[in-house]
N, C-alpha and C positions, 0 to 999 in steps of 0.2 A: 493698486497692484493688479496686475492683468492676468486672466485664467493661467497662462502657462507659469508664469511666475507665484504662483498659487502652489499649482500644481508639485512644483520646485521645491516648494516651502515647505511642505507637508511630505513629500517623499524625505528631507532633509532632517527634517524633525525624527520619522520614525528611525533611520539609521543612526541619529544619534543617541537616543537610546536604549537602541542593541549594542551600541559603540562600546554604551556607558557598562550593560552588563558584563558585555565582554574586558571592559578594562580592569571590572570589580575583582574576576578569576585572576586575570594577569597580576596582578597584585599582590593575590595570597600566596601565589607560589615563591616557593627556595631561593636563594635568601631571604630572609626579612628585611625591608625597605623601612624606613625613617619617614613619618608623618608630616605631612607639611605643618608648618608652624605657626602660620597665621594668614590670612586672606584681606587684601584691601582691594576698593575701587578709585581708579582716579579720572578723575575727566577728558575729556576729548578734545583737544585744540585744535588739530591740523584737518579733518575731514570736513570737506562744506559742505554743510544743509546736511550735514549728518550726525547730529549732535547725541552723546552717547555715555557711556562708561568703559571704561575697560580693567579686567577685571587681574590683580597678581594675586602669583604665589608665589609666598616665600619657603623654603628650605633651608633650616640653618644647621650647620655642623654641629653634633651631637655635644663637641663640648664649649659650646656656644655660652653656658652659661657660667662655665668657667674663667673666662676672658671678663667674666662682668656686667653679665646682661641675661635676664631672663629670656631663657627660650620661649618665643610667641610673643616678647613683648618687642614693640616697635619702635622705641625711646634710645636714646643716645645716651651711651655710657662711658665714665670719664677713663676706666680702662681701656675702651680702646681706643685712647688718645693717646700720641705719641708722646716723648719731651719735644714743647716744642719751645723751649729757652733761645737754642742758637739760631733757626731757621723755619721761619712764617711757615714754606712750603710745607714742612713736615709736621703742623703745628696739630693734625687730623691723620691717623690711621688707621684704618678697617678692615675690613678683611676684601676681598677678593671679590668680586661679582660677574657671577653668568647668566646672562638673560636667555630665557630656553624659549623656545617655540615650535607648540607641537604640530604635528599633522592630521591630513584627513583632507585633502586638497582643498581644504580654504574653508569648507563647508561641513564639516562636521569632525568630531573631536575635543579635547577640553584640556586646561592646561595641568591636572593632576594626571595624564594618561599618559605622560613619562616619567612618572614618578621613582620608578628602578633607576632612569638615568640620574635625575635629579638626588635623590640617596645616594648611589655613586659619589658623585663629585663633590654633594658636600661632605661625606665622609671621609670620601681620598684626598681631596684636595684642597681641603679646610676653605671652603668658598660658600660663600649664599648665593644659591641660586635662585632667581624668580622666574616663573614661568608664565608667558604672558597669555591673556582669554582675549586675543585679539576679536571682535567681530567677524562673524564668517558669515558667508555667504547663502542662501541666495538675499537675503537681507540685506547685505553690504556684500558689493560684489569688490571686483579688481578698482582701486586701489588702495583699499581701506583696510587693508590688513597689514601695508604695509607702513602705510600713515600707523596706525595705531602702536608699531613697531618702533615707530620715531619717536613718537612719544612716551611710550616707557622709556626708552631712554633718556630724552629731555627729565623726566618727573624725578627717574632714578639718581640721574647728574645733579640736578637739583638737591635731594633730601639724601645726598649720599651719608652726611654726615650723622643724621637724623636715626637712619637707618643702618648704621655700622657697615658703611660701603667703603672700598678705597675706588675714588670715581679712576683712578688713575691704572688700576686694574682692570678693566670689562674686559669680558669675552661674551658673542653671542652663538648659543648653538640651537641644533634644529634637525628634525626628522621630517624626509618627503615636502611636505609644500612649506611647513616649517624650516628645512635646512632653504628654500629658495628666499625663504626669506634674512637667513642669516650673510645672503649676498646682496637682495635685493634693499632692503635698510639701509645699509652703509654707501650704497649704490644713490641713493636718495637724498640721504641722511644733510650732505652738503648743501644740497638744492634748496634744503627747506631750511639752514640755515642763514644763508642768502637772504631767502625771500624774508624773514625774520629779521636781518638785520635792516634792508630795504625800505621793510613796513615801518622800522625803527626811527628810520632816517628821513621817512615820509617821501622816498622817494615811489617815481611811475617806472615802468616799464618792465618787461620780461626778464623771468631771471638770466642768468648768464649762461650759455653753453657749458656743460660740464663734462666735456670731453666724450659723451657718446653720438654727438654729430659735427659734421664740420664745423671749426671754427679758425679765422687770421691769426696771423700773431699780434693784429693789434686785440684782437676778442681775450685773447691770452693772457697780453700783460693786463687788461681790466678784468679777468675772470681772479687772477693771483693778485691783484690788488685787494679785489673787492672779499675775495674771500679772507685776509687777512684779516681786513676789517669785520669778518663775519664770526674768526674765531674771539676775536678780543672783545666783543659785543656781547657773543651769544655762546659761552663757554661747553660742553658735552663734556663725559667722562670721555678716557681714551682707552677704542677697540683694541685688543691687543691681539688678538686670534680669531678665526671661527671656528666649531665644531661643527662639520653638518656630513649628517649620516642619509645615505642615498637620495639627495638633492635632484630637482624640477628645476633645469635650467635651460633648456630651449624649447620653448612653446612653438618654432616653428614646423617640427618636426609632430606629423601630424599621428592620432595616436591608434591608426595600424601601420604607420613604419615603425614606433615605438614596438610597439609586440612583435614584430617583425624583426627587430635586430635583440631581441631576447634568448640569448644563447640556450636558456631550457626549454624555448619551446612557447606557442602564443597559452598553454596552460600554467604555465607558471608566472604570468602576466596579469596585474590586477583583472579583474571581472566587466567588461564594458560594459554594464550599469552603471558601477560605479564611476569609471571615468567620465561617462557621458554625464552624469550627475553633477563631477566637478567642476566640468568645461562651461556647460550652461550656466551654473549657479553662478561660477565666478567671474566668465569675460563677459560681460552684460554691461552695455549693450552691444551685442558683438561686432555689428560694421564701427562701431567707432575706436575699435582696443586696436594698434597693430600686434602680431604677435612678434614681432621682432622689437618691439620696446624693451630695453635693456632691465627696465623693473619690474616687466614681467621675465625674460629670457636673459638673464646676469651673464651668461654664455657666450652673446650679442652683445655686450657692452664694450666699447673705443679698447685697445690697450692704455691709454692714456687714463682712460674713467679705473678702470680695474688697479693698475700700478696708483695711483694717488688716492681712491677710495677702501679700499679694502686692507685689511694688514698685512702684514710680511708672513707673518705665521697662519697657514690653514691646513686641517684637520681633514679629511675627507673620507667618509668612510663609502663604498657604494657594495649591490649585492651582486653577485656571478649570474643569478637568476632572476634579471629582472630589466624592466620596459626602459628605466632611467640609464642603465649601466653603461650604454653607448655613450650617450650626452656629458655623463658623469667621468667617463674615465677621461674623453677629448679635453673636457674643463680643467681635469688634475694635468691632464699635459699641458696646456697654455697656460695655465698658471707656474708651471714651471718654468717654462720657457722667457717669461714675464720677468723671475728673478723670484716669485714667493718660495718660501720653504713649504713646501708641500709634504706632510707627513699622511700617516693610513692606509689603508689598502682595499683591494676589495675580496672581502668576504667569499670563501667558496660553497657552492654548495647549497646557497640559501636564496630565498625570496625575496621581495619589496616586505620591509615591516616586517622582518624574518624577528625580531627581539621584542615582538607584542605579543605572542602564542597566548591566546586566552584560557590555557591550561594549569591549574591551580597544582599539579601532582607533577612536573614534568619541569625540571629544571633546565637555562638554557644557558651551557657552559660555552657555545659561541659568543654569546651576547655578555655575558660575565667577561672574556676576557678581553672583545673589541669595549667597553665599557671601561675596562681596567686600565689597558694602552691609552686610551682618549686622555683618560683621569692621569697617567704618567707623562703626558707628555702638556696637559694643561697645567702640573703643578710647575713641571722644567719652565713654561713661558711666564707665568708669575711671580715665578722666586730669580729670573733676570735682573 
C-alpha cells in the first residue's frame, strides 16, 4: 500500500469511529428500536485476489418467535413451513426478506447504523431484514461492494430455507451509497450469473452484453438464451422492489456541480472532506474506473439493462436539501417513463442523511413517517 493510500486508511478509520459514536446517540433516541438478533460471516466468492468475509445482520420481527423459532436462533422451523401436500412449489414458507445496505460513501459506516430503519420494517412489515457489512473502501475500493452485495444474495437464496426466508420475497433497500447499491447489484447481479453458469459449462469467453452497451440481435437472441440457461443453473431469490433513500447515481456529474444544483445552498451540501474522502477511497485506481459504468452511475445504464434488471416496483425517497436531489429526481423520472411504478417522494426541508441526527433527546417525526410510508407500501408489494 503506497503512502497516499495509507494515508486514506487512517483518515477512514478515524471517521468511522466518530461514525460509530455518533450512531450509538442516534439509537437511544424516541422511539425504541428492536435489537438485532443475531450476527454471521459468510465468505466471499465473487471479488478476485480479494478474499474476505462479509459480515450480516439480521432483524427479525418482534413475534418471530411465535411463528415457531427462537428469536437469535438461526435454525429452520417446521412452522414456518407451509402444507405442502398438493404443491412441491409451496412445500417452504418464510417470511419476507430485505437486504439493507448502509452508507457512508463506500468508506465508512457499519450495517447496525440503520437500525431505526431496519426496527421499522420488521415490525411494520413482518419481514427479516439483514443488513449487509459489505467491505468498504479504501481497502476494497469500486467494485467490491457491490460484488459482496451479490453475494449476500447468492448465500441468502441459498439458506433461505435455513434461515426462515421466502427466497421468492426479496426486496433490497439502501441509504446514499448504500441505496446505489440497491440499483447497482441487480444492475450486475445477471452478469455474474452468466459468468457462473459459463464457468459451469467450462465454457471461454466474455460474458455477454447485458444491455448497457451496444449489442446485434444476433448478441440478443444468445444473451436470452444464454441467460435462460443461467436462471435454471444458477437459481437467486426474486427482487421484488427497491427501497433507496437519497441515492448516488451519476458519478459523472462532478461534485461542485453536485453542490451547485443544491437547492439550499453549497451549506447544506455534505462537507468536502468528506466527499473527497469517498471519491479517492473508492474509484481507485482512478484512470482505470469510467465514471459513466452503469455500476457505478445506475442513472447511465441502457433502458434495456434497467427495464429487464431491476423490478417493477421502486421506492425512492430523495432530500429537498441535498447534492444527490438533481440525479435522484431525473432517475424517478426515467424510471417512470420506462414503465416502473415509482412510488416516494422527496422530502422537504431536509438534508443528505437528514434521519441519522446523532441526537439522543430530539425525535425525528419526518423520518418516522417517510420510514412508515416505505414500510406501507413494502408490505402492499409482498402481500401481492
Amino acid at each position: 500500500m503506497d503512502f497516499f493510500r495509507l494515508v486514506l486508511r487512517l483518515k477512514a478509520v478515524w471517521w468511522r469511529l466518530l461514525m460509530t459514536q455518533g450512531m450509538f446517540f442516534h439509537k437511544l433516541a424516541s422511539p425504541r428500536i428492536i435489537k438485532h438478533s443475531f450476527r454471521l460471516k459468510i465468505p466471499t466468492t465473487i471479488s478476485a485476489n480479494r478474499t474476505g468475509s462479509i459480515e450480516l445482520v439480521f432483524y427479525q420481527p418482534p413475534q418471530y418467535g411465535q411463528l415457531g423459532r427462537s428469536s437469535g436462533s438461526p435454525h429452520g422451523s417446521d412452522a414456518l413451513r407451509g402444507d405442502h401436500t398438493n404443491d412441491s412449489s409451496s412445500s417452504f414458507q418464510g417470511l419476507p426478506c430485505v437486504v439493507n445496505f448502509h452508507g457512508g460513501g463506500f468508506t465508512i459506516g457499519s450495517p447496525t447504523d440503520d437500525a431505526r430503519w431496519c426496527s421499522a420494517v420488521a415490525c411494520a412489515v413482518n419481514a427479516i431484514v439483514v443488513s449487509v457489512g459489505y467491505r468498504r473502501a479504501p481497502e476494497y475500493p469500486f467494485p467490491v461492494a457491490i460484488e459482496d452485495g451479490i453475494d449476500a444474495i447468492f448465500w441468502l437464496s441459498a439458506h433461505a430455507e435455513e434461515y426462515g426466508l421466502d427466497r421468492n420475497r426479496m426486496a433490497l433497500s439502501g441509504f446514499s451509497s448504500g441505496a446505489n447499491l440497491c440499483f447497482t447489484v441487480p444492475l450486475r447481479l445477471r452478469e455474474e450469473l452468466l459468468k457462473r453458469r459459463m464457468q459451469d459449462d467450462g465454457a471461454d469467453g466474455d460474458v455477454p452484453d447485458d444491455g448497457n452497451r451496444g449489442a446485434t440481435n444476433e448478441d440478443s437472441r444468445m444473451r436470452n438464451g444464454n441467460e435462460n440457461q443461467a436462471r435454471n443453473s444458477f437459481s437467486v431469490g426474486k427482487i421484488v422492489t427497491c427501497v433507496a433513500f437519497y441515492p448516488s447515481v451519476d458519478y459523472t456529474l462532478s461534485r461542485s456541480q453536485r453542490r451547485a444544483s443544491n437547492p439550499g445552498g453549497p451549506s447544506k451540501s455534505l462537507p468536502e472532506f468528506f466527499t473527497s474522502l469517498f471519491d479517492a477511497a473508492y474509484l481507485y485506481p482512478q484512470h482505470s474506473i469510467s465514471l459513466s459504468d452503469p455500476h457505478l452511475s445506475p442513472a447511465l445504464a441502457s433502458d434495456t439493462a434497467l427495464i429487464q434488471h431491476l423490478p417493477n416496483d421502486i421506492i425512492l425517497f430523495t432530500c429537498e436539501w441535498d447534492q444527490l436531489l438533481v440525479e435522484g429526481e431525473a432517475f424517478r423520472r426515467r424510471l417512470k417513463d420506462l414503465g416502473k411504478r415509482v412510488t416516494g417522494e422527496m422530502i422537504r426541508g431536509v438534508e443528505h442523511g437528514w434521519d441519522k441526527a446523532p441526537n439522543p433527546l430530539e425525535t425525528n417525526p419526518k423520518a418516522e413517517r417517510a420510514y412508515r410510508e416505505a414500510c406501507g407500501w413494502l408490505r402492499d408489494i409482498f402481500e401481492r
